[in-house]
N, C-alpha and C positions, 0 to 999 in steps of 0.2 A: 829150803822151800822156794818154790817160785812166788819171785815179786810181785809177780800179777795180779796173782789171789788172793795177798795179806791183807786187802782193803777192796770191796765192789759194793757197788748200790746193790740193795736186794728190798725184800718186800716180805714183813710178816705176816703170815696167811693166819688167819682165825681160823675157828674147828668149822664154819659155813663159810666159804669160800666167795665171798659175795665181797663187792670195792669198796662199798661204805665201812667194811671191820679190817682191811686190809693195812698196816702202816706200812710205810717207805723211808728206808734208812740206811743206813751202812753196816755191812756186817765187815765186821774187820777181827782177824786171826794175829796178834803180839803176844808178845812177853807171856806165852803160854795161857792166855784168856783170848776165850772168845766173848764179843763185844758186840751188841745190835744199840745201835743210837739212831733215835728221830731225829731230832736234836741236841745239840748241845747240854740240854736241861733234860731231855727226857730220854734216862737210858732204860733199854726192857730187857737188857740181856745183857751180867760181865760176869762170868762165870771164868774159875779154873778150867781149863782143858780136862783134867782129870776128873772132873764131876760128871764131865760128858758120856754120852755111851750110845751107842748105837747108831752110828750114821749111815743114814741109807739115801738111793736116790729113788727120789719120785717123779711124775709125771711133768710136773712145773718147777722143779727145783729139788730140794733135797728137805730132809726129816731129819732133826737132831732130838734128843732126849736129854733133858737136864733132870736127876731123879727121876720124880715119877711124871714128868710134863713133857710133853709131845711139843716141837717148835716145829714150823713149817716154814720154808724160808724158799721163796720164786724168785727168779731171776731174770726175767724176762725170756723175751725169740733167743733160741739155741740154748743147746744143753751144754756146750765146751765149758760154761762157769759152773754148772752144780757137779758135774765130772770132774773138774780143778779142785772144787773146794771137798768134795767125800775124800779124792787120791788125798789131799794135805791133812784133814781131821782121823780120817779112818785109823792110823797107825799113834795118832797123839792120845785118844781117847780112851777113857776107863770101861769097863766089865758093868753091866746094869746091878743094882741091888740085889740082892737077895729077894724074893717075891715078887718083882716088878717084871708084868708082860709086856712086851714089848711086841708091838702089832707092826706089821710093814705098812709102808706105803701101799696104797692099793694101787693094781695093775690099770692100765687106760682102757682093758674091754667093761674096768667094773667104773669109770667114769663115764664113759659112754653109754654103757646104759643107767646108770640114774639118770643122765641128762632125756634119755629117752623116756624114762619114765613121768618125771615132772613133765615134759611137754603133754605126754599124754594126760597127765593130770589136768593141767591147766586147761586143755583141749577139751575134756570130758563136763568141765565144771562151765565153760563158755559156751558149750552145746547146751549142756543142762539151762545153764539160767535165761539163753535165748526162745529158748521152748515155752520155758515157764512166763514170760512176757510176752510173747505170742497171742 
């Protein structure tokens, strides 16, 4: 495997994509475990490889499955690290469960417009409550 990849700062993305739920830590690929560390004292992620399954890439990074939990893992500006890290996982990792869906990544026209959406929201309701002050 390339050396490059065995260890990179990444960022775990919560199910609301928002910086206050976001950690920052190292995702590092050894000794057939993959491994997310905050710190030293707080690990969120050492799993077998073989527990893994279904690695897909996303918009901001890439999509791992440990059973039935969805990890989302960003890497910052440019995609050459989450294309490094699916080529290195893709061929180590196991078959998902029996009964487990496993959902992709969503596509960036279906980020784009939620992001459209909420602005419209937020735009509707600050129209709204300036009227009503008025």
């Amino acid at each position: 495997m390339d050396p490059s990849i065995v260890a990179s700062p990444a960022d775990l993305v919560a199910r609301v994509p928002v910086a206050i739920f976001i950690k920052s830590g190292e995702l590092r690929l050894a000794d057939d475990r993959l491994r997310f560390t905050v710190s030293p004292d707080e690990v969120l992620l050492d799993s077998p490889v073989a527990e893994l399954h279904s690695v897909a890439r996303a918009v901001t990074g890439i999509h791992v499955w440990h059973n039935d939990r969805r990890l989302r893992f960003a890497f910052g500006k440019g995609n050459e690290r989450a294309d490094a890290w699916v080529a290195a996982l893709a061929p180590l990792v196991g078959r998902p469960p029996s009964g487990t869906h496993v959902r992709p990544p969503w596509p960036m026209w279906a980020w784009v417009l939620s992001l459209v959406g909420v602005l419209v929201a937020i735009l509707a309701v600050g129209v709204g409550f300036a009227s009503i002050v008025q």
